[in-house]
Each structure stands twice: as C-alpha cells, then as structure tokens.
Z-matrix of the N, CA and C atoms (Angstrom, degrees):
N
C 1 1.460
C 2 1.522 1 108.87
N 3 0.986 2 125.94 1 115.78
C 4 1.364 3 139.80 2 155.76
C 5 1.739 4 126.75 3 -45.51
N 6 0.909 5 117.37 4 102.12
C 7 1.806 6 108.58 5 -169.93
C 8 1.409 7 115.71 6 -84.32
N 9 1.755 8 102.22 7 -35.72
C 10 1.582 9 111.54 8 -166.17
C 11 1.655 10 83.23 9 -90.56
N 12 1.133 11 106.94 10 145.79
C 13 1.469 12 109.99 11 166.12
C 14 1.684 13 109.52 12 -126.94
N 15 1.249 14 124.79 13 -14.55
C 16 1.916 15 138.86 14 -176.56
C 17 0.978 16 105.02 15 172.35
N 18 1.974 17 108.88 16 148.32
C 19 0.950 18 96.55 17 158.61
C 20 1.529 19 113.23 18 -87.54
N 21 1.458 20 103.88 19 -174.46
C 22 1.995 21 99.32 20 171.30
C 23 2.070 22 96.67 21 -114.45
N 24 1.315 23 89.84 22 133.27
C 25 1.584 24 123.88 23 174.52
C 26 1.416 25 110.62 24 -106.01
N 27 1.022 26 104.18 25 96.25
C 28 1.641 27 105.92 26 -175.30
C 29 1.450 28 96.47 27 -148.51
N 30 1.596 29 124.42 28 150.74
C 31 1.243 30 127.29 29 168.68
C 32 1.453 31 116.64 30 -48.13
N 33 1.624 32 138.80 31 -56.00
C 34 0.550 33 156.42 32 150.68
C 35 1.898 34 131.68 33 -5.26
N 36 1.379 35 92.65 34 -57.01
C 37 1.234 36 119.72 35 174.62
C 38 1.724 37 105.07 36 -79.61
N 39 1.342 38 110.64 37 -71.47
C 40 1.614 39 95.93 38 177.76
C 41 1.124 40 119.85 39 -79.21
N 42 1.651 41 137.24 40 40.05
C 43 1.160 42 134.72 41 101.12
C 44 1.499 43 135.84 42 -44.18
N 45 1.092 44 105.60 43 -48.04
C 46 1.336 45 122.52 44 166.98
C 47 1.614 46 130.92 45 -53.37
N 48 1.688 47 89.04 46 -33.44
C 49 1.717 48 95.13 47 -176.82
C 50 1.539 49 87.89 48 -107.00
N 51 1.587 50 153.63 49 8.98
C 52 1.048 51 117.39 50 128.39
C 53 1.642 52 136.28 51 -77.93
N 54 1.472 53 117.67 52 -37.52
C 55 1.475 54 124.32 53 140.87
C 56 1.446 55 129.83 54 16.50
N 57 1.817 56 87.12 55 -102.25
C 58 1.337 57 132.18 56 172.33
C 59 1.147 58 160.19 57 -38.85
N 60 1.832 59 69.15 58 -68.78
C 61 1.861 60 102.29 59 -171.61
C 62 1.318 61 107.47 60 78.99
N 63 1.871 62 127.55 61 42.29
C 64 1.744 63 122.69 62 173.67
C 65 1.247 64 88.94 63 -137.20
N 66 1.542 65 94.08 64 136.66
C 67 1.360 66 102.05 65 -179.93
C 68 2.037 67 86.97 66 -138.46
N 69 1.865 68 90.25 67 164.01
C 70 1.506 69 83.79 68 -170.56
C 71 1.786 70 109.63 69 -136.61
N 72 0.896 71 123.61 70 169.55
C 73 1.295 72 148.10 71 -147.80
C 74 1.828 73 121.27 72 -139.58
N 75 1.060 74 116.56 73 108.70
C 76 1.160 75 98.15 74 166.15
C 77 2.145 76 118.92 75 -95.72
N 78 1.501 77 96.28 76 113.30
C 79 1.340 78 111.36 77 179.98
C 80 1.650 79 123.38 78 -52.90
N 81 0.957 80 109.64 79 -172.59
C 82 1.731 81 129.56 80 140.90
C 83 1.652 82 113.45 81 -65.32
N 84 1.292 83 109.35 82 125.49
C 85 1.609 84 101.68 83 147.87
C 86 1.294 85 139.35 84 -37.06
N 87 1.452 86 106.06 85 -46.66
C 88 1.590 87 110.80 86 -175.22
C 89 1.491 88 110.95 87 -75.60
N 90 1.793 89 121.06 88 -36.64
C 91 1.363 90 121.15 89 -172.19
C 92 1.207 91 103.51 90 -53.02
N 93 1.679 92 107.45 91 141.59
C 94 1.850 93 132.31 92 147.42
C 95 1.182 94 107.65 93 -78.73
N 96 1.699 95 117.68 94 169.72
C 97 1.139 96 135.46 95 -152.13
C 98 1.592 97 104.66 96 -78.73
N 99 1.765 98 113.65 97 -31.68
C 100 1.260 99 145.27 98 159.77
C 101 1.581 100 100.45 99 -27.91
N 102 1.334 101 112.28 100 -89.29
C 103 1.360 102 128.16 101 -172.05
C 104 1.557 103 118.11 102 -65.50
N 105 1.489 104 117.28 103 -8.49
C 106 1.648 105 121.61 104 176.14
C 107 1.472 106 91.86 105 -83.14
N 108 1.391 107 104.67 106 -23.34
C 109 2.212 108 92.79 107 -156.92
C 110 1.620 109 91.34 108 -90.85
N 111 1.092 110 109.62 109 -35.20
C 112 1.805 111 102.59 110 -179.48
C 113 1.638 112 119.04 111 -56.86
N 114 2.086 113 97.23 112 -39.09
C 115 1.556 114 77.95 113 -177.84
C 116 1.288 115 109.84 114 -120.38
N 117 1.473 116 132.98 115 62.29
C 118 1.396 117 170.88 116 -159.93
C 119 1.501 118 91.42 117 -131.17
N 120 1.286 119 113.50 118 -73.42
C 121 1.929 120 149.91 119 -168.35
C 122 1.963 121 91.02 120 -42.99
N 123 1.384 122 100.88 121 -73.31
C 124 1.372 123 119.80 122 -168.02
C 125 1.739 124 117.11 123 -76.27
N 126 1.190 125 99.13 124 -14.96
C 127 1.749 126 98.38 125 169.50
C 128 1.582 127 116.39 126 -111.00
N 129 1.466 128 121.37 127 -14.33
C 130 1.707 129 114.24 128 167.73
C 131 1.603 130 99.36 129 -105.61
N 132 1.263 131 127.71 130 -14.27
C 133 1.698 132 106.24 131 -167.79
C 134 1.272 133 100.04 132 98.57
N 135 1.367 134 130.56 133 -24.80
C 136 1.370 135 111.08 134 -156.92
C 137 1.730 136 117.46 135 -107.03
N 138 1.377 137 116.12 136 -165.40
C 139 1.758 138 115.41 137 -166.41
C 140 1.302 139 97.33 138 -112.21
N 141 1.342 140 122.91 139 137.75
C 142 1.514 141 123.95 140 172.36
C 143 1.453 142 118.89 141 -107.43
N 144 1.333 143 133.50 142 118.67
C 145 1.163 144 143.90 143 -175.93
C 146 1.393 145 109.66 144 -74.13
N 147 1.026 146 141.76 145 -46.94
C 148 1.772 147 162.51 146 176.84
C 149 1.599 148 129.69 147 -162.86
N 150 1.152 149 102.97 148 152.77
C 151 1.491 150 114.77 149 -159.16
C 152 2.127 151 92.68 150 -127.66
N 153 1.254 152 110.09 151 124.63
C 154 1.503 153 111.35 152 166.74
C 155 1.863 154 88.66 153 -127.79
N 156 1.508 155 104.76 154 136.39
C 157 1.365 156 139.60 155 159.75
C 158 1.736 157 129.08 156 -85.88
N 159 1.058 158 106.42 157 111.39
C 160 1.603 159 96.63 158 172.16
C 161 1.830 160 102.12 159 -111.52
N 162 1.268 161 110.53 160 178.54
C 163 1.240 162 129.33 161 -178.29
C 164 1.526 163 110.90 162 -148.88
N 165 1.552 164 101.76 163 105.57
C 166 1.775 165 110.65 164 -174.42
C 167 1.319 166 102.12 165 -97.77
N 168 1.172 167 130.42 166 130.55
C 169 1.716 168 157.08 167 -171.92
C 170 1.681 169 97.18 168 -80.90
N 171 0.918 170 119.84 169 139.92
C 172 1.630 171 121.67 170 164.35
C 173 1.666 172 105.11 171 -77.52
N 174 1.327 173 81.72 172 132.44
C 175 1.830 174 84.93 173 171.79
C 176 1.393 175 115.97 174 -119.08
N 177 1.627 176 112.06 175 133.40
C 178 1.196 177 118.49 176 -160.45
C 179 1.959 178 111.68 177 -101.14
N 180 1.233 179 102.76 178 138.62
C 181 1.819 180 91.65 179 -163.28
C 182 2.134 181 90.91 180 -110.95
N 183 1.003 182 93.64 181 179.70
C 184 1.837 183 101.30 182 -172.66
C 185 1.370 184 99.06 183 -169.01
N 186 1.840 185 107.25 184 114.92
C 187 1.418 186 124.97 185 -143.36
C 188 1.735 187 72.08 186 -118.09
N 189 1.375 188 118.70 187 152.40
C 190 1.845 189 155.06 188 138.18
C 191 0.928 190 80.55 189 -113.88
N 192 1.816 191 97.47 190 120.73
C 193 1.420 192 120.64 191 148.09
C 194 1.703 193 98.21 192 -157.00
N 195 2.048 194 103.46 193 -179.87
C 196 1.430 195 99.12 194 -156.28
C 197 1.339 196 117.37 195 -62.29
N 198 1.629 197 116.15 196 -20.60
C 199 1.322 198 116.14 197 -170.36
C 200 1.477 199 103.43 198 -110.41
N 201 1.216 200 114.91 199 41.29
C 202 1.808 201 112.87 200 153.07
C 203 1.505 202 99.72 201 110.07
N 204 1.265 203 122.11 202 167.93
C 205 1.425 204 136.05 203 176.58
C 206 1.697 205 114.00 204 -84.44
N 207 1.768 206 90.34 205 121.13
C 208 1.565 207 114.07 206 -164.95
C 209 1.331 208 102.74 207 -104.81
N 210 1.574 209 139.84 208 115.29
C 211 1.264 210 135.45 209 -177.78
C 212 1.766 211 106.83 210 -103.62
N 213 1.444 212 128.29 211 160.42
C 214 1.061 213 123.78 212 156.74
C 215 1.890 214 107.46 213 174.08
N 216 1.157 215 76.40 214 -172.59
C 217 1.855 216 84.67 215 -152.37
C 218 1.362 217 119.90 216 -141.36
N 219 1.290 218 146.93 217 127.51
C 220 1.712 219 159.23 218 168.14
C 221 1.596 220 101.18 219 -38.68
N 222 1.279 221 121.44 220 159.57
C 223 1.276 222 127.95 221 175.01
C 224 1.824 223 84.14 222 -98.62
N 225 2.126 224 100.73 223 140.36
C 226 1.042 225 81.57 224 167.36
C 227 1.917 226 112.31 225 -101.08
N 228 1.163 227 111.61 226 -167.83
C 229 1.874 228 116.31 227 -171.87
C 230 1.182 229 109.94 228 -146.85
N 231 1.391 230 116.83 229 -169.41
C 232 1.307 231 140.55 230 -171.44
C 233 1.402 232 121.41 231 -160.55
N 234 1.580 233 107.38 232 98.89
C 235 1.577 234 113.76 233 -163.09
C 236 1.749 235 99.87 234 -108.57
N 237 1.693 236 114.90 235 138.53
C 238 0.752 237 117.70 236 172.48
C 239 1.787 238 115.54 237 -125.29
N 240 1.182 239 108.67 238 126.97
C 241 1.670 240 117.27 239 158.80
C 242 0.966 241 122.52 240 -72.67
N 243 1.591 242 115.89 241 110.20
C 244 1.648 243 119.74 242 152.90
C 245 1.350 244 130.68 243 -84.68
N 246 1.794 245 133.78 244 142.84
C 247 1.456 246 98.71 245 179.02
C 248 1.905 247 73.19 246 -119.77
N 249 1.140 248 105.17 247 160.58
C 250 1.420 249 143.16 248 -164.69
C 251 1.128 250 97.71 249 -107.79
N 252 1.930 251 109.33 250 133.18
C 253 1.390 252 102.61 251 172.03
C 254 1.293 253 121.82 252 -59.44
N 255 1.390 254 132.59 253 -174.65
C 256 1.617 255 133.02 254 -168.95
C 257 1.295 256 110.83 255 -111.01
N 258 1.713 257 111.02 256 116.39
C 259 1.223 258 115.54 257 -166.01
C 260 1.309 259 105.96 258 121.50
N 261 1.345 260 133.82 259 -11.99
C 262 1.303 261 127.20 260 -177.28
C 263 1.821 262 105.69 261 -132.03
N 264 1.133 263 126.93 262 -179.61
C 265 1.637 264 115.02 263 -171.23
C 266 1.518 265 94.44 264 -166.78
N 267 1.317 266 114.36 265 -179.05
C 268 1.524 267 130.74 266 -160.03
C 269 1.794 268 93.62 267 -125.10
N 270 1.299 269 133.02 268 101.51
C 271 1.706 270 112.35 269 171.61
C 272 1.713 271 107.81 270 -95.49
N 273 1.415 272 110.06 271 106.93
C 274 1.615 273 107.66 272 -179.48
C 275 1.816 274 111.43 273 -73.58
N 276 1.273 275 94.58 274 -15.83
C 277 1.836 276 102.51 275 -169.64
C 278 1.722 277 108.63 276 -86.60
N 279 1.564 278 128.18 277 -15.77
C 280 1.096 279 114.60 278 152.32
C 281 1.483 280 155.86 279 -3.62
N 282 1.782 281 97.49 280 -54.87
C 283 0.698 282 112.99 281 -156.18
C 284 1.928 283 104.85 282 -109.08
N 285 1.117 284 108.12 283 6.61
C 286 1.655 285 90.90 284 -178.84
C 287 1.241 286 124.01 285 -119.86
C-alpha cells in the first residue's frame, strides 16, 4: 500500500515550508498519522516533528443547462501536514 500519494505545490503551502518547515502531501485515506510519519521518515531521509490530517468530502455540483441536467462531483482525499525538524527541508524541484 502506498501512503504518500503527492506532494501538494501550492503557493500557500511553500510558504509554509519556508516559514515553518510544513510541507504537505496528499495521503491514503486509510493511513494514520503513525504510518504518514514513517513513510515521510523513509522516503525524504528526513525527521518529522508532527503530522496534522485533514479529510476533504467530495463535493457534488448540479448543472441546468440547454441540453438537460448535468450532475458531477470532486474526488474526495486526505491531506496531511508535516512540519520537519529545523534545519532540514523537503526539495520537491530536484527532481525534474
């Protein structure tokens, strides 16, 4: 099972991981905070100080338009924040 599934690149966020030091991830559903920090730990090298979890709901939209009523909906997820001990960092741009 795969836990890390992306990271998230958003302005927002790498504010945060210059800040901070939290950078974030969207997980597995099923992973605990337990099993995000182990394979966080084991795929950058680095030490994790804390782990916060959210849980995003799919949201479903319902279109009127000329050719009839179009329904549909967001995948929902599970994003987790790590903050990284201080002194060490996450580089996502490495690699491309």
């Amino acid at each position: 099972m795969s836990i890390i599934i992306k990271p998230i690149i958003t302005e927002k966020i790498t504010k945060e991981g210059e800040v901070f030091n939290r950078f974030g991830f969207v997980v597995d559903k099923k992973a605990n905070k337990v099993q995000i920090k182990k394979a966080v730990e084991a795929a950058y090298g680095i030490s994790i100080v804390s782990v916060n979890t959210m849980n995003y709901r799919a949201d479903r939209t319902t279109k009127y338009t000329k050719s009839g009523l179009i329904s549909g909906k967001t995948n929902s997820y599970k994003k987790a924040i790590v903050q990284v001990k201080e002194g060490e960092t996450i580089d996502f741009y490495n690699n491309i």
